[in-house]
MOPAC internal coordinates of N, CA, C and O (Angstrom, degrees):
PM7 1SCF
backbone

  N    0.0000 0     0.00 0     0.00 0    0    0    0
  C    1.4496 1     0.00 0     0.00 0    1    0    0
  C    1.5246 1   108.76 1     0.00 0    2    1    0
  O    1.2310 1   123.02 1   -21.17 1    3    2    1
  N    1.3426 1   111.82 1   158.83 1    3    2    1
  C    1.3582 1   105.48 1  -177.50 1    5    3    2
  C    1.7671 1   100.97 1  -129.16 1    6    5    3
  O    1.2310 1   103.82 1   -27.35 1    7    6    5
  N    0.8750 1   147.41 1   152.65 1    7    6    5
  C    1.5278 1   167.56 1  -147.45 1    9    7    6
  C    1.6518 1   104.06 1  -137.96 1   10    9    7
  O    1.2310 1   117.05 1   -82.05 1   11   10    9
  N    1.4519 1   123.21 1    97.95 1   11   10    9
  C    1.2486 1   112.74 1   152.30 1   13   11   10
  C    1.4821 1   126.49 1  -119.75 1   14   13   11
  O    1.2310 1   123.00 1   -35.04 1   15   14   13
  N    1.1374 1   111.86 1   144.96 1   15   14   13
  C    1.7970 1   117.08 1  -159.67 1   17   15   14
  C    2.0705 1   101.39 1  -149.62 1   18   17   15
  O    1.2310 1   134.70 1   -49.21 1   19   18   17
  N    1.6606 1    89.17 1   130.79 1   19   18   17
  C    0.9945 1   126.11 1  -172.00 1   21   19   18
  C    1.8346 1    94.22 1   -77.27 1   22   21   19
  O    1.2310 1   124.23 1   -34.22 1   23   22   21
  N    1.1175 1   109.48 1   145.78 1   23   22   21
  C    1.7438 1   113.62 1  -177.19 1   25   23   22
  C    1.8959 1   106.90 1  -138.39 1   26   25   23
  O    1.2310 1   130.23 1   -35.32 1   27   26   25
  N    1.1889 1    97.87 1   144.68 1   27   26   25
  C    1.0445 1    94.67 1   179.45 1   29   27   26
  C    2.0513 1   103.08 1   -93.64 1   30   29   27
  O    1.2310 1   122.05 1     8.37 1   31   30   29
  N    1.4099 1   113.69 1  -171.63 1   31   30   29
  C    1.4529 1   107.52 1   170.16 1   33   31   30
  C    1.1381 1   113.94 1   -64.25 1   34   33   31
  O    1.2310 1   119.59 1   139.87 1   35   34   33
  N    1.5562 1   118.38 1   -40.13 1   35   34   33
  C    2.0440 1   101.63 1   177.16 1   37   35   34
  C    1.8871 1   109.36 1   -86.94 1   38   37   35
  O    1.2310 1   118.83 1  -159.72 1   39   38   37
  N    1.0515 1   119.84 1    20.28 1   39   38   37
  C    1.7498 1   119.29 1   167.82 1   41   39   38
  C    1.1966 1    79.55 1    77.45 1   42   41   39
  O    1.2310 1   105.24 1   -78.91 1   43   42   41
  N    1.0372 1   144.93 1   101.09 1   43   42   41
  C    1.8019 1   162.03 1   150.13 1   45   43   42
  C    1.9903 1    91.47 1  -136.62 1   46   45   43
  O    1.2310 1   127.03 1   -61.10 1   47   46   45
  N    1.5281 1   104.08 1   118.90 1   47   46   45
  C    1.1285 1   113.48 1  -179.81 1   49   47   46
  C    2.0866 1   105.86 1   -69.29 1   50   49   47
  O    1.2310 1   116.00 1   -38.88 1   51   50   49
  N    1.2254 1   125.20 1   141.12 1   51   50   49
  C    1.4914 1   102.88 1   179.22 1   53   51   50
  C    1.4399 1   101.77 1  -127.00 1   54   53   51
  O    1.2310 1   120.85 1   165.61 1   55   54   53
  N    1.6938 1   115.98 1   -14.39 1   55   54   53
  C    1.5611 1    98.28 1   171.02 1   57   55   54
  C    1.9372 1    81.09 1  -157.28 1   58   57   55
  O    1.2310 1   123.49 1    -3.10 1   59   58   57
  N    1.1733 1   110.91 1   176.90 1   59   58   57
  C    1.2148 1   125.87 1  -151.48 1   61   59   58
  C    1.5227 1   109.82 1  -167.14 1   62   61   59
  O    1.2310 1   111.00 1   -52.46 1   63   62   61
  N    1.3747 1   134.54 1   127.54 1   63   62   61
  C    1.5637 1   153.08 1  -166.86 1   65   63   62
  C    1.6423 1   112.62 1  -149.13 1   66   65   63
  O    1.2310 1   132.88 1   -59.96 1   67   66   65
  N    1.7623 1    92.71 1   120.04 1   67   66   65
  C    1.6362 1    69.61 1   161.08 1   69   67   66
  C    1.7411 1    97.56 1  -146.08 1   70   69   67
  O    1.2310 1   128.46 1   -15.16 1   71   70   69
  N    1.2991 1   101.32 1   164.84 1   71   70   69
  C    1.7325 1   130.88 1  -162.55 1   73   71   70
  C    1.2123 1   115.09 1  -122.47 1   74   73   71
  O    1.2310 1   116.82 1   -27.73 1   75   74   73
  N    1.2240 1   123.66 1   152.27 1   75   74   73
  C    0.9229 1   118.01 1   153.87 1   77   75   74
  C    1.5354 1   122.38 1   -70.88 1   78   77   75
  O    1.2310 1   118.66 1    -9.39 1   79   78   77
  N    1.4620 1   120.16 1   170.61 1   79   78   77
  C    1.5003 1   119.10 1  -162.85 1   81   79   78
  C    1.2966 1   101.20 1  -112.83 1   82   81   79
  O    1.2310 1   123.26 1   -46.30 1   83   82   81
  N    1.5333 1   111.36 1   133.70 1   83   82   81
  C    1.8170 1   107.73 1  -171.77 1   85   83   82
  C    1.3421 1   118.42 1   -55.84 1   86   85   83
  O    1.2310 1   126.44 1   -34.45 1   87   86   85
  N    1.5929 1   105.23 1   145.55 1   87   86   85
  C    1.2737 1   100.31 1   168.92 1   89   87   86
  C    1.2610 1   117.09 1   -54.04 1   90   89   87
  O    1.2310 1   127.52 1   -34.99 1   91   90   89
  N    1.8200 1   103.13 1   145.01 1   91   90   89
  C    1.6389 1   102.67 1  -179.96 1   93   91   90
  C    1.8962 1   111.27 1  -124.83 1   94   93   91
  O    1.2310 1   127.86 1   179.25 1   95   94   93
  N    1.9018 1   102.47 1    -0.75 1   95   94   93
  C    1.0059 1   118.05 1  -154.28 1   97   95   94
  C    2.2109 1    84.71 1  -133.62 1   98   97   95
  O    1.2310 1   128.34 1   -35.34 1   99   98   97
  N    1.2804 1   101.54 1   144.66 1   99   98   97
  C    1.4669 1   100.26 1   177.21 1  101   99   98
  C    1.8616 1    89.25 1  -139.97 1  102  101   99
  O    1.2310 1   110.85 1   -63.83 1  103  102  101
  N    1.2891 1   134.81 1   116.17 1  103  102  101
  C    1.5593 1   137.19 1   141.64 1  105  103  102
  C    1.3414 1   101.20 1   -66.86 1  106  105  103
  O    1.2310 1   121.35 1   -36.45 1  107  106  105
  N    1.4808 1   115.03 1   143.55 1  107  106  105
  C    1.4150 1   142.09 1   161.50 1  109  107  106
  C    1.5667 1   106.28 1  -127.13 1  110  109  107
  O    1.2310 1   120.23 1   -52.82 1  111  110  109
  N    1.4670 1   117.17 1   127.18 1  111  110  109
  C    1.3378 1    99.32 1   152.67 1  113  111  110
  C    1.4821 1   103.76 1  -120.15 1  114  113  111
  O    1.2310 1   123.88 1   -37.84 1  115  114  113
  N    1.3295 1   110.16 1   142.16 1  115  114  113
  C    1.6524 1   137.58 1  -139.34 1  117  115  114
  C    1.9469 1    77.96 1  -120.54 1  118  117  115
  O    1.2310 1   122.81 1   -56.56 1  119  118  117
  N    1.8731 1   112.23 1   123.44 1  119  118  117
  C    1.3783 1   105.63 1   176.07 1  121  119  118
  C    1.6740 1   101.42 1   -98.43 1  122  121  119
  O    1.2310 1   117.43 1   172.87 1  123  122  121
  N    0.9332 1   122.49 1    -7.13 1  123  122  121
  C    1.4619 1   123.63 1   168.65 1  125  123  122
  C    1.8878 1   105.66 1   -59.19 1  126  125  123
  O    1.2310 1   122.17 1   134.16 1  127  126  125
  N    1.0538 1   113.45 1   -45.84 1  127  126  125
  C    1.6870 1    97.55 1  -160.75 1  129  127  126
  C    1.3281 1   103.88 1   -73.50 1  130  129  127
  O    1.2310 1   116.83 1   173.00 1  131  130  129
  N    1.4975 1   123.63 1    -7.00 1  131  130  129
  C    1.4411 1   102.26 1   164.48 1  133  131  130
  C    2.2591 1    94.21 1   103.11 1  134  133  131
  O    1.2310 1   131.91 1   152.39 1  135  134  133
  N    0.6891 1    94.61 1   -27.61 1  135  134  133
  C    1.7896 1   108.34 1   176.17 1  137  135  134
  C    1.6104 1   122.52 1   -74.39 1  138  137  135
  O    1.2310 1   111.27 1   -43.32 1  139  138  137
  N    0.8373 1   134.04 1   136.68 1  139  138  137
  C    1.2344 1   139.57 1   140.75 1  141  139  138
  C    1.3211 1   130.17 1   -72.57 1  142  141  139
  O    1.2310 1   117.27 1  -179.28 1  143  142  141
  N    1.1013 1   122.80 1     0.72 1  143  142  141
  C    1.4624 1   151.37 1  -170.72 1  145  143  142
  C    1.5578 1   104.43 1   -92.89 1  146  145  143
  O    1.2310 1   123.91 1   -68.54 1  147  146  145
  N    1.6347 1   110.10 1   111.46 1  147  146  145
  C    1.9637 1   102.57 1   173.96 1  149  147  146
  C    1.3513 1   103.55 1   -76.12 1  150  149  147
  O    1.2310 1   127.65 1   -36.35 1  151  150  149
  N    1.3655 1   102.87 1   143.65 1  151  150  149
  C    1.7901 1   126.61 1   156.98 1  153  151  150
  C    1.4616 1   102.67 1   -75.35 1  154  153  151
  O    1.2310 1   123.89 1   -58.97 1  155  154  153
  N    1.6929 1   110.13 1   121.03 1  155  154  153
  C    0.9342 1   133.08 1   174.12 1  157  155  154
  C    1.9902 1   119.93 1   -79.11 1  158  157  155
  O    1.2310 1   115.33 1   -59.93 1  159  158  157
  N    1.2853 1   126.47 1   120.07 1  159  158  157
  C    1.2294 1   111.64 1   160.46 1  161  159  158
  C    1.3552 1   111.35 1  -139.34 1  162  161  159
  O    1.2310 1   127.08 1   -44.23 1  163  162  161
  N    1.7878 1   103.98 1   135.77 1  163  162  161
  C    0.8354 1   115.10 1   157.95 1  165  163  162
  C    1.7056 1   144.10 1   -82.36 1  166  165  163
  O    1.2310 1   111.08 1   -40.14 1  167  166  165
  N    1.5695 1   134.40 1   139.86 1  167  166  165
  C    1.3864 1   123.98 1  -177.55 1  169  167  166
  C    1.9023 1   104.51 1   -64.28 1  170  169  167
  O    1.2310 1   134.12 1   -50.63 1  171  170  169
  N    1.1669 1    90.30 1   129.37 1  171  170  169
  C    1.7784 1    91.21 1   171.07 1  173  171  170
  C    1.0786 1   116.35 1   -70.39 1  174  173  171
  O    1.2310 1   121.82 1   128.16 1  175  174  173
  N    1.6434 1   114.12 1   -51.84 1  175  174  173
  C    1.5006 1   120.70 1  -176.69 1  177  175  174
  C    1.6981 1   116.88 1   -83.74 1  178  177  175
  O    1.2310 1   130.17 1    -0.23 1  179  178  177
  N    1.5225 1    98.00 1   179.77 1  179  178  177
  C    1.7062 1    95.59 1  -179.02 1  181  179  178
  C    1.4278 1   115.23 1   -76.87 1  182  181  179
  O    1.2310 1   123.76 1   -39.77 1  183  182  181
  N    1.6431 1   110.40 1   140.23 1  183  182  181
  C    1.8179 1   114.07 1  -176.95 1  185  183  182
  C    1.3320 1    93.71 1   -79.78 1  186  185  183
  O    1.2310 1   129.20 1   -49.20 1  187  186  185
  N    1.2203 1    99.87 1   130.80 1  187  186  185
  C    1.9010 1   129.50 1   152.91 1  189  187  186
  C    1.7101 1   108.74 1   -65.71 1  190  189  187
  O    1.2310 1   115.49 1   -59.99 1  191  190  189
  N    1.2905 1   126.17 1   120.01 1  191  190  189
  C    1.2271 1   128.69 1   136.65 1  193  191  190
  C    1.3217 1   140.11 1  -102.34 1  194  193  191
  O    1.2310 1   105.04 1   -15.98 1  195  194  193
  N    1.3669 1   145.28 1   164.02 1  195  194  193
  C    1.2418 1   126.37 1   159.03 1  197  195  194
  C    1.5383 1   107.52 1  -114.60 1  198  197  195
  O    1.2310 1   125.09 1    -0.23 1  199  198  197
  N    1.1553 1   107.83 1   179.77 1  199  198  197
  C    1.9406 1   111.17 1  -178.10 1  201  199  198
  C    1.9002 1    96.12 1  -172.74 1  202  201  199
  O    1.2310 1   124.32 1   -64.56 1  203  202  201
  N    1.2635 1   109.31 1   115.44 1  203  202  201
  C    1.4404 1   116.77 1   164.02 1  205  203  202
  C    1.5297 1   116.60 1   -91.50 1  206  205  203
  O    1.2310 1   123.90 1   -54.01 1  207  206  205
  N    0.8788 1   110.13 1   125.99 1  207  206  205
  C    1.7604 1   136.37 1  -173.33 1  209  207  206
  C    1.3320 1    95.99 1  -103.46 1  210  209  207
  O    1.2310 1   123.87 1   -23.09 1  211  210  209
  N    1.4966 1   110.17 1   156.91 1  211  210  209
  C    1.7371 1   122.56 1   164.58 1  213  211  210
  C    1.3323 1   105.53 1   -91.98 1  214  213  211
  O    1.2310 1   116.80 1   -41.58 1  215  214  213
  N    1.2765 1   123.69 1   138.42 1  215  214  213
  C    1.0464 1   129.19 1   147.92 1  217  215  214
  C    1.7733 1   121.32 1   -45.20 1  218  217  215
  O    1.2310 1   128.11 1   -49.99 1  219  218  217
  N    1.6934 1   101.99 1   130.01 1  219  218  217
  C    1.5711 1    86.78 1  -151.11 1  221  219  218
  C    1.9871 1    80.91 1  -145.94 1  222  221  219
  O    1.2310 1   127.60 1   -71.81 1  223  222  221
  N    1.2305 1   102.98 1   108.19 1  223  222  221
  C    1.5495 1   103.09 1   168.11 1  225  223  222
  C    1.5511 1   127.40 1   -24.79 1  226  225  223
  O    1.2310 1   108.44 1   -59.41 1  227  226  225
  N    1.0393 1   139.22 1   120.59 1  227  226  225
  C    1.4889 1   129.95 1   163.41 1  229  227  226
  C    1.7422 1    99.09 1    97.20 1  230  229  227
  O    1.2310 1   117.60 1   167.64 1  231  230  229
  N    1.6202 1   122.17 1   -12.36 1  231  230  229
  C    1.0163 1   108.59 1   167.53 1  233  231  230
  C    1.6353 1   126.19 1   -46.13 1  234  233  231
  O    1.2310 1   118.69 1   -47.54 1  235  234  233
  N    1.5951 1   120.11 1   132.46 1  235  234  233
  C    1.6179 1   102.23 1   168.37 1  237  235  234
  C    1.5681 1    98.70 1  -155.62 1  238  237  235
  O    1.2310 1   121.12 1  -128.55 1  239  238  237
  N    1.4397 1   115.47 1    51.45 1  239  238  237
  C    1.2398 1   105.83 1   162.09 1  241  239  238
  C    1.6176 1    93.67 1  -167.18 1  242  241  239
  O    1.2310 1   107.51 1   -33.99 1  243  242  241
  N    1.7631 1   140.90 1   146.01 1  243  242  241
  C    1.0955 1   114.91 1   148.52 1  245  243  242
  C    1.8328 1   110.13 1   -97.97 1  246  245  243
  O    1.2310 1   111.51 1    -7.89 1  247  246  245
  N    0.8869 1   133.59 1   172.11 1  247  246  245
  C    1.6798 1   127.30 1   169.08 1  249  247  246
  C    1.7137 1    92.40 1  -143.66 1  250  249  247
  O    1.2310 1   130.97 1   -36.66 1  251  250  249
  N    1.1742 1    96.44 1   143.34 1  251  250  249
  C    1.8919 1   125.22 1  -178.61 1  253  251  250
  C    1.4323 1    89.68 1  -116.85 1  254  253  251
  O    1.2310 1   123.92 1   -38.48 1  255  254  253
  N    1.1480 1   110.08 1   141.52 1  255  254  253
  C    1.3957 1   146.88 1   178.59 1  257  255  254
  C    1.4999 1   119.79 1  -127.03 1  258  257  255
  O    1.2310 1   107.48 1   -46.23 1  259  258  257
  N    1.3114 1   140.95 1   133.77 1  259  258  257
  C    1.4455 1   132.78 1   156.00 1  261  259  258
  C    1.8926 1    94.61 1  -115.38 1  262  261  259
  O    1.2310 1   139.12 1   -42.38 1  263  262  261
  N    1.6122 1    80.52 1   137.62 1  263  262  261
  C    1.4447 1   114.03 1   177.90 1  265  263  262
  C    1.1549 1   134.93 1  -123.93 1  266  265  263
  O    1.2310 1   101.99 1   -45.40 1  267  266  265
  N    1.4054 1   150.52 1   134.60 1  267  266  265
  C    1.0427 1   144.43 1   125.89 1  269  267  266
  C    1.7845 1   141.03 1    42.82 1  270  269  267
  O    1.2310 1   138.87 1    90.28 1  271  270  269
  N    1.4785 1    81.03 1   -89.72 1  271  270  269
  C    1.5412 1    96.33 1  -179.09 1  273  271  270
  C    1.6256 1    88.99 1   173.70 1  274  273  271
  O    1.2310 1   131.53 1   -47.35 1  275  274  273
  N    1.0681 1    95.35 1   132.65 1  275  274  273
  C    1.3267 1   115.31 1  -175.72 1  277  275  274
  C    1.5651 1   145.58 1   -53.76 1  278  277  275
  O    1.2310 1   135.67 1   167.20 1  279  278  277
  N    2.0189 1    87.27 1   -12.80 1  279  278  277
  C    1.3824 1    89.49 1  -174.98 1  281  279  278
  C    2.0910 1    91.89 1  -108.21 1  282  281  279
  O    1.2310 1   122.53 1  -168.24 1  283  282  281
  N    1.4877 1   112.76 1    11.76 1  283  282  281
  C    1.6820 1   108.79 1   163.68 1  285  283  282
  C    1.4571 1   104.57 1   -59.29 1  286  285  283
  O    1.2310 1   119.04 1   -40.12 1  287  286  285
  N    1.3352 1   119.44 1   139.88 1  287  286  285
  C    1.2261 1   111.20 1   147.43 1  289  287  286
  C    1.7905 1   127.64 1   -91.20 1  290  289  287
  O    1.2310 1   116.80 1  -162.11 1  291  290  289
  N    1.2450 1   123.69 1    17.89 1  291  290  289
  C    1.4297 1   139.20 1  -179.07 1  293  291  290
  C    1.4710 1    83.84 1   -95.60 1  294  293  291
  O    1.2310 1   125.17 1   -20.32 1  295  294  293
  N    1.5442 1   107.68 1   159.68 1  295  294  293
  C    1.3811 1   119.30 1   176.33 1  297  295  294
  C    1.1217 1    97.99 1  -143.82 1  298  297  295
  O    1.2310 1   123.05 1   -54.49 1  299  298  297
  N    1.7335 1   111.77 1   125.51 1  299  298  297
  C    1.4628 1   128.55 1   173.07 1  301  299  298
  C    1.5650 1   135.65 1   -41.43 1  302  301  299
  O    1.2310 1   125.87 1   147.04 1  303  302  301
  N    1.5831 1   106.33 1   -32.96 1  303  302  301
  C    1.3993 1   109.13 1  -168.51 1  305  303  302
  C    1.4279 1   113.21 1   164.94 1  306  305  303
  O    1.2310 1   119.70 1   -31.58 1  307  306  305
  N    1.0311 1   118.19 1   148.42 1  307  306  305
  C    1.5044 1   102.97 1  -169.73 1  309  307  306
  C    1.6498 1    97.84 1  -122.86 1  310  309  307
  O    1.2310 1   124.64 1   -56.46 1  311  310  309
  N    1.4398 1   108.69 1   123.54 1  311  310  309
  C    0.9434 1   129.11 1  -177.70 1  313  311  310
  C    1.9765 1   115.41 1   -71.94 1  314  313  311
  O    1.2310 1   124.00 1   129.44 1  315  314  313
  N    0.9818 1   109.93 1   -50.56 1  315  314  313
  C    1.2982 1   121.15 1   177.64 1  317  315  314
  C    1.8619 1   130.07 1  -151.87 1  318  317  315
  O    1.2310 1   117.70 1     2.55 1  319  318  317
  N    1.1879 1   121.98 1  -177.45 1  319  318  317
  C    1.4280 1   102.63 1  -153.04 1  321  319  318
  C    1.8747 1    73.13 1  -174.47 1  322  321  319
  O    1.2310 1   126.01 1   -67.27 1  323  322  321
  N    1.7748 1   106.05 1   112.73 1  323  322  321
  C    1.5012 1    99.29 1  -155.48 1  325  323  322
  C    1.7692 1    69.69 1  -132.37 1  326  325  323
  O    1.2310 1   115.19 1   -66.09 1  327  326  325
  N    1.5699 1   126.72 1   113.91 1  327  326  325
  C    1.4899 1   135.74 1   146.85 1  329  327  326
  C    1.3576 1   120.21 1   -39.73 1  330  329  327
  O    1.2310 1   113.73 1   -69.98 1  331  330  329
  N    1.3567 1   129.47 1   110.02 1  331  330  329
  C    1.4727 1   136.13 1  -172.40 1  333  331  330
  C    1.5780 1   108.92 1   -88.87 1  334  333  331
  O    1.2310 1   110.04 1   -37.59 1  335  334  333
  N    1.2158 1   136.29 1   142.41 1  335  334  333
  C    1.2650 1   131.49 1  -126.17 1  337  335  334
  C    2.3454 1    75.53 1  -121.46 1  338  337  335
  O    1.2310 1   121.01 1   -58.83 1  339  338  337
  N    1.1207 1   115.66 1   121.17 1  339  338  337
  C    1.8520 1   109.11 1   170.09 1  341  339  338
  C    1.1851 1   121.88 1   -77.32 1  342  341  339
  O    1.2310 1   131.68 1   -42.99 1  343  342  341
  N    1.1062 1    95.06 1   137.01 1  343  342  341
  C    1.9276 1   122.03 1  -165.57 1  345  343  342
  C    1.2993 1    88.82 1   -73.98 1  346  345  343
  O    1.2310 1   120.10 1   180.00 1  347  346  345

């Protein structure tokens, strides 16, 4: 899952979303090879997501998070930290 949250300038959370995190892993099982076994592929390049936020006064930072499970309140890692441009 991924966690994204709108910040104000002193880190006061003001709105908050979370998603699931793109697939980065695809199983196939292929009935030609004779296997029961899935073929694994991985994406080489970087996954694209999107995520719509509200427009939220005093917002000026977004930060992405990957998490857990959604109902932890610890947060795994912070993926990114995107400067919001003031209205």
């Amino acid at each position: 899952m991924l966690r994204c949250r709108l910040l104000s300038e002193n880190n006061t959370v003001l709105a908050e979303e979370l998603l699931p995190a793109p697939d980065q892993l695809c199983a196939v099982i292929d009935p030609k090879s004779g296997s029961d076994k899935p073929v694994q592929y991985t994406v080489a390049g970087p996954v694209v997501f999107q995520v719509r936020m509200p427009r939220v006064k005093g917002a000026t930072r977004l930060d992405i998070f990957r998490i857990i499970q959604p109902t932890e309140p610890v947060l795994e890692g912070l993926i990114g930290s995107i400067p919001l441009p003031r209205s």
